[in-house]
Residue frames as a rotation matrix with the C-alpha (Angstrom) as fourth column:
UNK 1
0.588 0.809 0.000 0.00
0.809 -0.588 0.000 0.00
0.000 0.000 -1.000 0.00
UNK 2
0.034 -0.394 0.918 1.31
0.701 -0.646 -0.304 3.17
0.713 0.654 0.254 -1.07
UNK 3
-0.291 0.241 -0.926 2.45
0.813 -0.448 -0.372 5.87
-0.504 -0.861 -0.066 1.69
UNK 4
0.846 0.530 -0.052 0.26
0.516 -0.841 -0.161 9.23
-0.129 0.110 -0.986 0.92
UNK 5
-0.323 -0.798 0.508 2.76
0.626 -0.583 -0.518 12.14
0.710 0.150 0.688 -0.34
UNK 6
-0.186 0.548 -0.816 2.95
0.934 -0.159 -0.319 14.44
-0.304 -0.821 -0.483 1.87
UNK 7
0.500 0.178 0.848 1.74
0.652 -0.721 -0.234 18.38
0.570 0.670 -0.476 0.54
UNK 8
-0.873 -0.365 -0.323 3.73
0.487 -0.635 -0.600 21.33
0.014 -0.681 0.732 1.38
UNK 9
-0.003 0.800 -0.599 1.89
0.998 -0.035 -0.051 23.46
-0.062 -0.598 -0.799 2.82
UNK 10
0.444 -0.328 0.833 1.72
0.316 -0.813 -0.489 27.39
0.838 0.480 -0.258 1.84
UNK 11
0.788 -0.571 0.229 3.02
-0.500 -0.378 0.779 28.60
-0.358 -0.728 -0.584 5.72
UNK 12
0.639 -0.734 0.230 5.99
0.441 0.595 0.672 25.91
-0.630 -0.328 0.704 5.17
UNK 13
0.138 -0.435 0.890 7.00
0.898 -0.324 -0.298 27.17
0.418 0.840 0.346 1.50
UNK 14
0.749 -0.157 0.644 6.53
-0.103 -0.987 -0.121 31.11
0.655 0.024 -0.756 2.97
UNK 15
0.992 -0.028 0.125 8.96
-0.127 -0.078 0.989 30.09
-0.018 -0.997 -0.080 5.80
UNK 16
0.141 -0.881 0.452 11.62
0.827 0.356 0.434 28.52
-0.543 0.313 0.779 3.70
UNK 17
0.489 -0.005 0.872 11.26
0.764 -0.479 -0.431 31.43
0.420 0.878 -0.230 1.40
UNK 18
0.922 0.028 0.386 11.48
-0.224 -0.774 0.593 33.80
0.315 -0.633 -0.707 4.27
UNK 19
0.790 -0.593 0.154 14.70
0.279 0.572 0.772 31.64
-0.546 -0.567 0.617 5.62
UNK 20
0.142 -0.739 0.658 16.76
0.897 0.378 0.231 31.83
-0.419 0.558 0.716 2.15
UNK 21
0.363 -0.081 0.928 16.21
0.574 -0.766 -0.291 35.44
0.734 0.638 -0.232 1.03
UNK 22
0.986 0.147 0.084 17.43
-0.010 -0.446 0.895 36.31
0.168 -0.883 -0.438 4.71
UNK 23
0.346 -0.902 0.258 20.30
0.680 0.431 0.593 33.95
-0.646 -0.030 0.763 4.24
UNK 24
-0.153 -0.641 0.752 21.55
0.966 -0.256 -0.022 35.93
0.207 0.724 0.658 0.86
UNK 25
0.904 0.228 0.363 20.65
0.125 -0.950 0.286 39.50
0.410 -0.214 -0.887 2.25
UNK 26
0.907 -0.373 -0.193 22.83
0.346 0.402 0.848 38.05
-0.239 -0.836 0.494 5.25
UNK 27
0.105 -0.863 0.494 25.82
0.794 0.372 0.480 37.15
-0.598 0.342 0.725 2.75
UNK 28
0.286 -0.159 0.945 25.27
0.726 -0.608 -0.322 40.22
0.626 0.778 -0.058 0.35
UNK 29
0.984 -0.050 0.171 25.81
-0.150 -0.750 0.644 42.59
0.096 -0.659 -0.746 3.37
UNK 30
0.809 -0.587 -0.013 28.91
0.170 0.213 0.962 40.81
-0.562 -0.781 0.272 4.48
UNK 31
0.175 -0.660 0.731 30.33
0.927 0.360 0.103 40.41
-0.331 0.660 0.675 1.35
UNK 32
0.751 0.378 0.542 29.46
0.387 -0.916 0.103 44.38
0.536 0.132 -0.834 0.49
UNK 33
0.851 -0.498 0.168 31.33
-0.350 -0.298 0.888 45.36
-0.392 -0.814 -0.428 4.07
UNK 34
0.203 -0.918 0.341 34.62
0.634 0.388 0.669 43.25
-0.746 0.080 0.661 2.84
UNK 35
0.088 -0.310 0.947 34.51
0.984 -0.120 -0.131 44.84
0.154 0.943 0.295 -0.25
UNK 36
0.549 -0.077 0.833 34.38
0.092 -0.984 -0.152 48.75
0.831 0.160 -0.533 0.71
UNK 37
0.908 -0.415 -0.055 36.53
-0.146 -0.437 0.888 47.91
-0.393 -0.798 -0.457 3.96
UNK 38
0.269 -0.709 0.652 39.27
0.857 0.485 0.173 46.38
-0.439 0.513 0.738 1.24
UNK 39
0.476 0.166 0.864 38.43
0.784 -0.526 -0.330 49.47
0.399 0.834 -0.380 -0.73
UNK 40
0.937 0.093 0.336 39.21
0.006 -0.968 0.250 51.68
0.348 -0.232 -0.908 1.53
UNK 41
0.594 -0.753 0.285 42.15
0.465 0.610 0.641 50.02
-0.657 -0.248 0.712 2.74
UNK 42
0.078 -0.527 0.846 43.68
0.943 0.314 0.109 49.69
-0.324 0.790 0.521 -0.41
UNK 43
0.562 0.422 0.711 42.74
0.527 -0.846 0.085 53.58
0.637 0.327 -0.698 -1.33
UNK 44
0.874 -0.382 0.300 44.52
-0.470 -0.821 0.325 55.15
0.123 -0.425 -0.897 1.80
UNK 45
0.372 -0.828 0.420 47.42
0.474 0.558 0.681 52.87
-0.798 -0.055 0.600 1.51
UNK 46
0.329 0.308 0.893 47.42
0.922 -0.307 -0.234 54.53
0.202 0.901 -0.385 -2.29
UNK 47
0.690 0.050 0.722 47.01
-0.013 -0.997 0.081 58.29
0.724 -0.066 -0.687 -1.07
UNK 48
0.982 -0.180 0.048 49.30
-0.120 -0.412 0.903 57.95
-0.143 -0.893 -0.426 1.41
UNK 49
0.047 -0.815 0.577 51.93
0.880 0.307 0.362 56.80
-0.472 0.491 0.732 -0.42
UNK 50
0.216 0.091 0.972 51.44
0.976 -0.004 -0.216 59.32
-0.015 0.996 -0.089 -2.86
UNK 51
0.858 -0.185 0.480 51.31
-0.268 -0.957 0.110 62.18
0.439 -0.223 -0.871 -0.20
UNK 52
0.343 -0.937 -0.064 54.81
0.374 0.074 0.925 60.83
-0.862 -0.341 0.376 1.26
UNK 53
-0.054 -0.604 0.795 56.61
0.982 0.111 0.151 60.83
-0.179 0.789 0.588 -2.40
UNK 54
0.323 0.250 0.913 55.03
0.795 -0.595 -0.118 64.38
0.514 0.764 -0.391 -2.87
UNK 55
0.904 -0.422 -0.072 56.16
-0.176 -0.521 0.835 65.72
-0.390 -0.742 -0.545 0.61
UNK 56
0.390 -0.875 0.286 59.47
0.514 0.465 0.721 64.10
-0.764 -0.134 0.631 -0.40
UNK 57
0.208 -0.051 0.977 59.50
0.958 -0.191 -0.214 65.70
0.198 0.980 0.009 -3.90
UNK 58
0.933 0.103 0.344 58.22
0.047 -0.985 0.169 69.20
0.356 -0.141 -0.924 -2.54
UNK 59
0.818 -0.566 -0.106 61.32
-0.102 -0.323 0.941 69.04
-0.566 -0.759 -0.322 0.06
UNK 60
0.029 -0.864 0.502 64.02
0.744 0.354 0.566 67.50
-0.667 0.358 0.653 -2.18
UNK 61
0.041 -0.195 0.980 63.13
0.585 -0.790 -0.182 70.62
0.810 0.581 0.082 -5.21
UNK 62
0.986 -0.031 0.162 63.02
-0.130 -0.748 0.651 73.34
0.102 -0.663 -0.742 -1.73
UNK 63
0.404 -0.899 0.169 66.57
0.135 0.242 0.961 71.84
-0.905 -0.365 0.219 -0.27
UNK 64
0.105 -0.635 0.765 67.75
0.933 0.330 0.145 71.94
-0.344 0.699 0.627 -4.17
UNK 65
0.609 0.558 0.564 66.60
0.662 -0.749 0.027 75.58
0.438 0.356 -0.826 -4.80
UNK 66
0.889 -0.342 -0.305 68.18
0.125 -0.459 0.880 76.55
-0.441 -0.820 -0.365 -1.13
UNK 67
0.276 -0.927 0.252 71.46
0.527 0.366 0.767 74.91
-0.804 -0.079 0.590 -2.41
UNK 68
0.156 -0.036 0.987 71.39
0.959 -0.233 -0.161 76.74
0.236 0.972 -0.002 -6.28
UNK 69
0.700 -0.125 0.703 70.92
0.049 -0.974 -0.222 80.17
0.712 0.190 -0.676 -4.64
UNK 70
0.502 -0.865 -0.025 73.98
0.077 0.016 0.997 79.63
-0.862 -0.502 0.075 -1.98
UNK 71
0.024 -0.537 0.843 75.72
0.871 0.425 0.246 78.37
-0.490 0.729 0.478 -5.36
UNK 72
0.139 0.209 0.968 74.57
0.809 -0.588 0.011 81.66
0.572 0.781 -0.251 -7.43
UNK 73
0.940 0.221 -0.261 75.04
0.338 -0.712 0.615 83.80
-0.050 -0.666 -0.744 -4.33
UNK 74
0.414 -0.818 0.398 78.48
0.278 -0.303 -0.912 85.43
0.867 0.488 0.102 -5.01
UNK 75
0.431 -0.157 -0.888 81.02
0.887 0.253 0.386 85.50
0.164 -0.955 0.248 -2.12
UNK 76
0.666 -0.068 0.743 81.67
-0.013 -0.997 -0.079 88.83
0.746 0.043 -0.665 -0.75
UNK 77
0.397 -0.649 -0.649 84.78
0.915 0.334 0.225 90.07
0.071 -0.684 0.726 0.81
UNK 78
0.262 -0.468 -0.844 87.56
0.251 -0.811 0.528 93.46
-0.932 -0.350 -0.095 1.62
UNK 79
0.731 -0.178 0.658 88.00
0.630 -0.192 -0.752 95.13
0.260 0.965 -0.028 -1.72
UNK 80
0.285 -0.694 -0.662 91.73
0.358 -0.563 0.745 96.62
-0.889 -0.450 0.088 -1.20
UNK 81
0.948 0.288 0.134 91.65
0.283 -0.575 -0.768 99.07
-0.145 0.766 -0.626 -3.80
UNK 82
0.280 -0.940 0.195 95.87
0.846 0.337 0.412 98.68
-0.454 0.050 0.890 -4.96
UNK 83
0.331 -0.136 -0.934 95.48
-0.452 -0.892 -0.031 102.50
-0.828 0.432 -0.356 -6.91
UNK 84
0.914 -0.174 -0.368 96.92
-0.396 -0.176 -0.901 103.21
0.092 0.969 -0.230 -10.63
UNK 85
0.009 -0.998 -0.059 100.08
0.414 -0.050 0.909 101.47
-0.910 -0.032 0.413 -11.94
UNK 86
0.827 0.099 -0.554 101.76
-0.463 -0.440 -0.770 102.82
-0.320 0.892 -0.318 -14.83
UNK 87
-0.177 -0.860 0.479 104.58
-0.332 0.510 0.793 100.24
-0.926 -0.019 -0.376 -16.64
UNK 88
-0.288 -0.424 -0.859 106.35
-0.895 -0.200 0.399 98.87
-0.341 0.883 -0.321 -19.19
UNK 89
0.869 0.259 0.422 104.94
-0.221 0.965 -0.138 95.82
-0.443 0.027 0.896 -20.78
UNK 90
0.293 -0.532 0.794 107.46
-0.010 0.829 0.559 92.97
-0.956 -0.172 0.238 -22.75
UNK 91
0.890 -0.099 0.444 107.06
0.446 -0.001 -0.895 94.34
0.089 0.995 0.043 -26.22
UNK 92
0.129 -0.991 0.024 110.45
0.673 0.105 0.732 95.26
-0.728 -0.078 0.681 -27.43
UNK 93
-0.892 -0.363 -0.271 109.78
0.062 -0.690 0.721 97.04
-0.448 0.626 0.638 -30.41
UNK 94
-0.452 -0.269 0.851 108.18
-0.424 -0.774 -0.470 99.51
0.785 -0.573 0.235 -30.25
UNK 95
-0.983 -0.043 -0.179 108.18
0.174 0.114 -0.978 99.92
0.062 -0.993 -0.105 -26.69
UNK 96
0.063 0.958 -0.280 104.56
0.293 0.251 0.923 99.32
0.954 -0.140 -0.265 -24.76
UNK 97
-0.870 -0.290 0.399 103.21
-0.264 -0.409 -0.874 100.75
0.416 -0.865 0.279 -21.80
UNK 98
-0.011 0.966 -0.258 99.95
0.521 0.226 0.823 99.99
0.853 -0.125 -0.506 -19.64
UNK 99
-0.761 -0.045 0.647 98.04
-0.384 -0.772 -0.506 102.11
0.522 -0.634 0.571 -17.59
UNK 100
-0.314 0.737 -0.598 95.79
0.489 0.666 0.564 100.08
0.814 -0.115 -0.569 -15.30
UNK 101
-0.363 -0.134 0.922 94.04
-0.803 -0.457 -0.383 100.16
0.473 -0.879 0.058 -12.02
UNK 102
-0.493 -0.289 -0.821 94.17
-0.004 0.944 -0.330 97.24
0.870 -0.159 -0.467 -10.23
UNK 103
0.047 0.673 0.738 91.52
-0.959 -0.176 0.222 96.28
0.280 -0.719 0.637 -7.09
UNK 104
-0.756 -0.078 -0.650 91.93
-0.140 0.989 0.044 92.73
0.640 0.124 -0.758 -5.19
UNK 105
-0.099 0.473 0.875 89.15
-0.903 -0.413 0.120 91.33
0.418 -0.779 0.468 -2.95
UNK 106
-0.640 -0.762 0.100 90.09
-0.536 0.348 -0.769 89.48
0.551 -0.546 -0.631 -0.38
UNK 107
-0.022 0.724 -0.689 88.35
0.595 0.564 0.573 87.07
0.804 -0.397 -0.443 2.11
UNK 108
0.111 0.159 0.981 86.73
-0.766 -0.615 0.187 88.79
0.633 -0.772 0.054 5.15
UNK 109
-0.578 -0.194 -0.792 87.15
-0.077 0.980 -0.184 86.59
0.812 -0.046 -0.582 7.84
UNK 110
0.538 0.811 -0.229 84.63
0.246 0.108 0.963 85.47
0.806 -0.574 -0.142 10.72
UNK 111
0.117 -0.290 0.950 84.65
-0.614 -0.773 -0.160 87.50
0.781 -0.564 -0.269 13.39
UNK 112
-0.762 -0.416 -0.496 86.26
0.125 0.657 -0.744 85.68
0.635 -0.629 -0.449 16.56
UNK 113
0.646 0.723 -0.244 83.54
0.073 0.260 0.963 84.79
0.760 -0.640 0.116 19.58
UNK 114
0.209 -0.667 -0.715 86.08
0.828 0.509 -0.233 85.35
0.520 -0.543 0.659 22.01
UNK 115
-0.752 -0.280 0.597 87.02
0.489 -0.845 0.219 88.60
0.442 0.456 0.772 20.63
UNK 116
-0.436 0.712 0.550 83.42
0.090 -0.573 0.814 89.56
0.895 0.405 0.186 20.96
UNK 117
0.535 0.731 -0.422 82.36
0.505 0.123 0.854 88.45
0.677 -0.671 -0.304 24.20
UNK 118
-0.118 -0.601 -0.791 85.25
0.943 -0.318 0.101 90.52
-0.312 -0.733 0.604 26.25
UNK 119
0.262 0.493 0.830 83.45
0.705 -0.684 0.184 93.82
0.659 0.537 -0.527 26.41
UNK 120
-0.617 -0.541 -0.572 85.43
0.745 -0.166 -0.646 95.94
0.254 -0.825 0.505 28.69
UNK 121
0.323 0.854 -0.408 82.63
0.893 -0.132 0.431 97.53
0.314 -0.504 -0.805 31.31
UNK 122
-0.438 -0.491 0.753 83.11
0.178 -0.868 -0.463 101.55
0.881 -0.069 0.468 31.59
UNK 123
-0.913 -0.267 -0.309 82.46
0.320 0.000 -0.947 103.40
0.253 -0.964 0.086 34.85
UNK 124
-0.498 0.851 -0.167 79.22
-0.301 -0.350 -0.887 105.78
-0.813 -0.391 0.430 35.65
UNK 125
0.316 0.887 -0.336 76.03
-0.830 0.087 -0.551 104.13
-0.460 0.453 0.764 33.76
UNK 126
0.377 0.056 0.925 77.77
0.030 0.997 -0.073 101.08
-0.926 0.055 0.374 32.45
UNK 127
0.955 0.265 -0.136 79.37
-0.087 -0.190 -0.978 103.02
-0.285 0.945 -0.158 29.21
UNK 128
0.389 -0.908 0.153 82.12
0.352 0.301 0.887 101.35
-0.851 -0.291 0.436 27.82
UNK 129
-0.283 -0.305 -0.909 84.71
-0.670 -0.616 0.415 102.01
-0.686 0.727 -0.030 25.00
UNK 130
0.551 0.664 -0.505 83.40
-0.675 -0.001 -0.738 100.96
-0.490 0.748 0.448 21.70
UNK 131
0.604 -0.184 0.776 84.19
0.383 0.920 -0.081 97.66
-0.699 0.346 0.626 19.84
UNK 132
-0.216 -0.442 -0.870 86.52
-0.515 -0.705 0.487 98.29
-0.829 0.554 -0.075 17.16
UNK 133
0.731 0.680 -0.064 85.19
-0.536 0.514 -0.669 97.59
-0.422 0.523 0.740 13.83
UNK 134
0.141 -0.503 0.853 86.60
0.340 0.834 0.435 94.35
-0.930 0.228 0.288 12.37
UNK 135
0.537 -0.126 0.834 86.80
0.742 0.541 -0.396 95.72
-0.401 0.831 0.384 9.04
UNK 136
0.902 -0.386 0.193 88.95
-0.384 -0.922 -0.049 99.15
0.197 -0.030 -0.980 10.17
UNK 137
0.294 -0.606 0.739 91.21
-0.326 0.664 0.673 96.37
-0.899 -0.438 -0.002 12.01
UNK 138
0.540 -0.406 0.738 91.53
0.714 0.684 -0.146 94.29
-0.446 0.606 0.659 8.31
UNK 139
0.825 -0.326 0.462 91.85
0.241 -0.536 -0.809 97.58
0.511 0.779 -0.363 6.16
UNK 140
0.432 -0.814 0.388 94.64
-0.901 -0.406 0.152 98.98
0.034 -0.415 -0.909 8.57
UNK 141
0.040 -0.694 0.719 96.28
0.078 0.720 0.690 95.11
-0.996 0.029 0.083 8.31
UNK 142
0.541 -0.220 0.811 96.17
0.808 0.402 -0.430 94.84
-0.232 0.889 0.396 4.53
UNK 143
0.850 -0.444 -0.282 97.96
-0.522 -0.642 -0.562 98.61
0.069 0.625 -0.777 4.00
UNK 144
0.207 -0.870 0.448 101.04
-0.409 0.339 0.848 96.50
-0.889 -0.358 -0.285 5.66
UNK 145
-0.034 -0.181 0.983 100.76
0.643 0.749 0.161 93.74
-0.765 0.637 0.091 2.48
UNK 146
0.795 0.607 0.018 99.87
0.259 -0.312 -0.914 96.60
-0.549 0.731 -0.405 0.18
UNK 147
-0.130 -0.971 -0.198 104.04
-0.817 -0.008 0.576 97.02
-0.561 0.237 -0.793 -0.87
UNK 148
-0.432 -0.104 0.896 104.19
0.080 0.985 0.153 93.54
-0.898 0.137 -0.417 -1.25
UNK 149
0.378 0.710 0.594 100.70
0.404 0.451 -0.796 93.07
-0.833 0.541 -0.116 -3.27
UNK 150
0.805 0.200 -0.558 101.68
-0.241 -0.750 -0.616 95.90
-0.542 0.630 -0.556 -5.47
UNK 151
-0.429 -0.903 0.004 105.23
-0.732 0.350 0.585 94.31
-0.530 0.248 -0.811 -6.49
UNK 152
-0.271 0.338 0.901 103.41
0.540 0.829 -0.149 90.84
-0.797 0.446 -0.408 -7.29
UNK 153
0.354 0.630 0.691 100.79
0.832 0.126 -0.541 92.87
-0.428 0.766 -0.479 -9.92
UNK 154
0.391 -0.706 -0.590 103.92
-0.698 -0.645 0.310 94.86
-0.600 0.291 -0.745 -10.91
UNK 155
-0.349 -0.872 -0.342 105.62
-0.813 0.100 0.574 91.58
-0.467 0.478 -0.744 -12.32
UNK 156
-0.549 0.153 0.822 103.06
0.343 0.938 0.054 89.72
-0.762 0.312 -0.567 -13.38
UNK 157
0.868 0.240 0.435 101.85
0.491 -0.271 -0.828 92.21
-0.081 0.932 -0.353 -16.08
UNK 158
0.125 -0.962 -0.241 105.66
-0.638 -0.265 0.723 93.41
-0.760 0.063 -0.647 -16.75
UNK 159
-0.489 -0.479 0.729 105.88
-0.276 0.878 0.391 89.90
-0.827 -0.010 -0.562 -17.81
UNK 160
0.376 0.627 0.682 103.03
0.688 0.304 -0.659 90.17
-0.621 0.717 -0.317 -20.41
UNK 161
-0.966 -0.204 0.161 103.27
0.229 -0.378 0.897 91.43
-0.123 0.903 0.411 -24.06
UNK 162
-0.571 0.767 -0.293 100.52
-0.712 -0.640 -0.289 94.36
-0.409 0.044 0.911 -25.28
UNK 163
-0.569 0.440 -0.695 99.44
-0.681 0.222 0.698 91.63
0.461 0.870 0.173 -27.61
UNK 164
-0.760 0.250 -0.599 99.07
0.384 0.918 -0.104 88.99
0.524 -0.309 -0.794 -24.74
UNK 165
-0.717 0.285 -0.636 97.00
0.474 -0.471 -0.744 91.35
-0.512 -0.835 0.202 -22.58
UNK 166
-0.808 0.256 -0.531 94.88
-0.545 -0.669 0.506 92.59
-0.225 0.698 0.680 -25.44
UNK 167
-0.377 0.590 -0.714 92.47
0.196 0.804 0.561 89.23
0.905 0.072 -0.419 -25.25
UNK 168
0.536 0.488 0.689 89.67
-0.834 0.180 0.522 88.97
0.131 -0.854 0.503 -22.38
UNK 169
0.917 -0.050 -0.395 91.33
0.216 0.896 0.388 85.47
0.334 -0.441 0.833 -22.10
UNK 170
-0.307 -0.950 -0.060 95.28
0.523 -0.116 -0.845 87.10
0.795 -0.291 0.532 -21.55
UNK 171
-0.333 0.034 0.942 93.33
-0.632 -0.749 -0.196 89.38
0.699 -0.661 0.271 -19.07
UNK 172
0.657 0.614 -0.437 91.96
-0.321 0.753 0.574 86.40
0.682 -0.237 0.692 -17.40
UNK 173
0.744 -0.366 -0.559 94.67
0.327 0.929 -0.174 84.70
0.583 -0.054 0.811 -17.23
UNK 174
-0.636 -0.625 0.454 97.24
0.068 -0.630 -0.773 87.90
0.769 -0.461 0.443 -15.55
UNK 175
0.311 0.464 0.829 94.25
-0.687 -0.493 0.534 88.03
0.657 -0.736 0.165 -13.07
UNK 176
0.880 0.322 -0.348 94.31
-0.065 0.808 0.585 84.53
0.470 -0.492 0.733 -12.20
UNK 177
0.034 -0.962 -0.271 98.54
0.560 0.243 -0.792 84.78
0.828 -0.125 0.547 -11.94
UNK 178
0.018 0.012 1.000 97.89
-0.544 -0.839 0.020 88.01
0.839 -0.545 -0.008 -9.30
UNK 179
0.576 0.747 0.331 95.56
-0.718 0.270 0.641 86.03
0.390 -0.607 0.692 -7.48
UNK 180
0.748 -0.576 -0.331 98.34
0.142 0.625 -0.767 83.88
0.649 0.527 0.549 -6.96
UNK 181
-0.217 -0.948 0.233 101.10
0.367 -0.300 -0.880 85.42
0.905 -0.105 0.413 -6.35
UNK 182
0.091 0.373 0.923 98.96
-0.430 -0.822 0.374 87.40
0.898 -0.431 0.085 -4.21
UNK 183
0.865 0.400 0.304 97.98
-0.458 0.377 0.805 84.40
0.208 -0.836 0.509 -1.69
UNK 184
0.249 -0.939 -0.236 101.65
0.673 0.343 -0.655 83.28
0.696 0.004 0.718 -1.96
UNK 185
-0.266 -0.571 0.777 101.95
0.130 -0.820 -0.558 86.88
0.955 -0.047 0.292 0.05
UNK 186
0.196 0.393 0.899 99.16
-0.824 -0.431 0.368 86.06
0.532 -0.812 0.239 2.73
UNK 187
-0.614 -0.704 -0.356 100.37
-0.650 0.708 -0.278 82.49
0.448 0.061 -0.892 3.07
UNK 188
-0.674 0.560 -0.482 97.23
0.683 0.720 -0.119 80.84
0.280 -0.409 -0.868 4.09
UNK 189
-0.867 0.230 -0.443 95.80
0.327 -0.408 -0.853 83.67
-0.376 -0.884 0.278 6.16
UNK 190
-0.040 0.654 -0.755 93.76
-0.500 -0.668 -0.551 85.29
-0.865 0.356 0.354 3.60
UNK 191
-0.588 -0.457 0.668 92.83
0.407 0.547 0.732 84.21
-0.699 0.702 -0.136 0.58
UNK 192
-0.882 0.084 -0.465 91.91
-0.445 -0.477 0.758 86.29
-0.158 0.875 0.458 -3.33
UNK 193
0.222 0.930 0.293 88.23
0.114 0.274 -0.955 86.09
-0.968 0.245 -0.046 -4.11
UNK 194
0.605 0.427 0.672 88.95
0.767 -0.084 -0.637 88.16
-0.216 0.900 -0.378 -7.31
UNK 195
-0.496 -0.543 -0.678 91.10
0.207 -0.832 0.515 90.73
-0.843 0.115 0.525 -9.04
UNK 196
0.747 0.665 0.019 89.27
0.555 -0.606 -0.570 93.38
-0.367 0.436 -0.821 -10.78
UNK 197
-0.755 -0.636 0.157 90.84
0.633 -0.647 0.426 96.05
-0.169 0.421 0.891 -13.27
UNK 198
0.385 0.737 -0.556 89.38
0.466 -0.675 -0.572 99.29
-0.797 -0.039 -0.603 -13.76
UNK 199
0.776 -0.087 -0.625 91.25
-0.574 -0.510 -0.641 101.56
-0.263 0.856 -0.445 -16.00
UNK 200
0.119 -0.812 0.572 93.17
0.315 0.577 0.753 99.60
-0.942 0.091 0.324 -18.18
UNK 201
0.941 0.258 -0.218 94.28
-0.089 -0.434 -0.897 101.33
-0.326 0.863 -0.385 -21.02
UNK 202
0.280 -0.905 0.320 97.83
0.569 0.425 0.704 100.10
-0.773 -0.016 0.634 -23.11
UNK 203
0.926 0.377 0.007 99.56
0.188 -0.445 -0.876 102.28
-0.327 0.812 -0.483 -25.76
């Protein structure tokens, strides 16, 4: 004897229905949440990188900028102003003369911290005698070398010919000997930034 089938019933079917469309809501949420907490993840991992490299960039062109205008910044020093010479140059026939003026500038050097902090304390109100200025102190040391200097950029355009001294490169090249000769005179102490002519006129 056959057993009877048994019928679903509409409550049973709405219950499973009600069970499985819960179940994939369930799983679409979760799966949803993984996916925008990955997203976001993965996004500020992304932007942060990107704002590191650009902080890095920004600083590395600032620090390169700093370093160009030090580099382009021309070093400044004591211009000892050597006056007019008036001499024979090396041509032989006919005979050559130059009339120049002749300027060297020198390194300034850093003022001593010792130097500075011994301030000698004066009597009613605390008024002492004034500092002396460090660059009255250099000019009154360089008149001492200023014999000297002048000899050196006596014989190192002596030594030239009207023809050598007539090029920007022979004038170059009588500065560069000065400069020379020059620090050969302070032995270390000082040292030629630049040698400048003003009038220079040969005939």
């Amino acid at each position: 004897m056959a057993k009877p089938t048994q019928e679903k019933t509409p409550e049973k079917d709405k219950a499973a229905g009600e069970n499985g469309g819960s179940n994939s809501i369930l799983i679409n949420i979760i799966t949803t949440t993984i996916v925008c907490i990955i997203f976001i993840g993965v996004n500020y991992f992304l932007q942060s990188n990107l704002l590191t490299s650009q902080l890095k960039d920004v600083t590395s062109q600032e620090s390169t900028e700093e370093s160009s205008e030090q580099l382009d910044k021309p070093e400044r020093g004591l211009v000892l102003d050597l006056g007019d010479f008036t001499m024979n140059l090396s041509d032989v026939e006919p005979r050559r003369y130059l009339k120049a003026n002749v300027a060297v500038e020198i390194t300034n050097p850093e003022p001593d911290p010792a130097a500075e902090e011994v301030k000698p304390s004066g009597g009613h109100g605390g008024h002492g005698a004034a500092a002396p200025d460090p660059k009255s102190a250099l000019i009154a040391e360089m008149e001492q070398y200023k014999p000297a200097i002048r000899d050196a950029v006596i014989t190192v355009l002596t030594s030239k010919t009207s023809d050598e001294l007539a090029t920007t490169a022979g004038k170059e090249l009588a500065k560069q000997q000065i400069a020379e000769s020059v620090n050969g005179i302070f032995d270390g102490e000082r040292e030629v930034i630049r040698v400048s002519f003003g009038q220079f006129i040969m005939q």
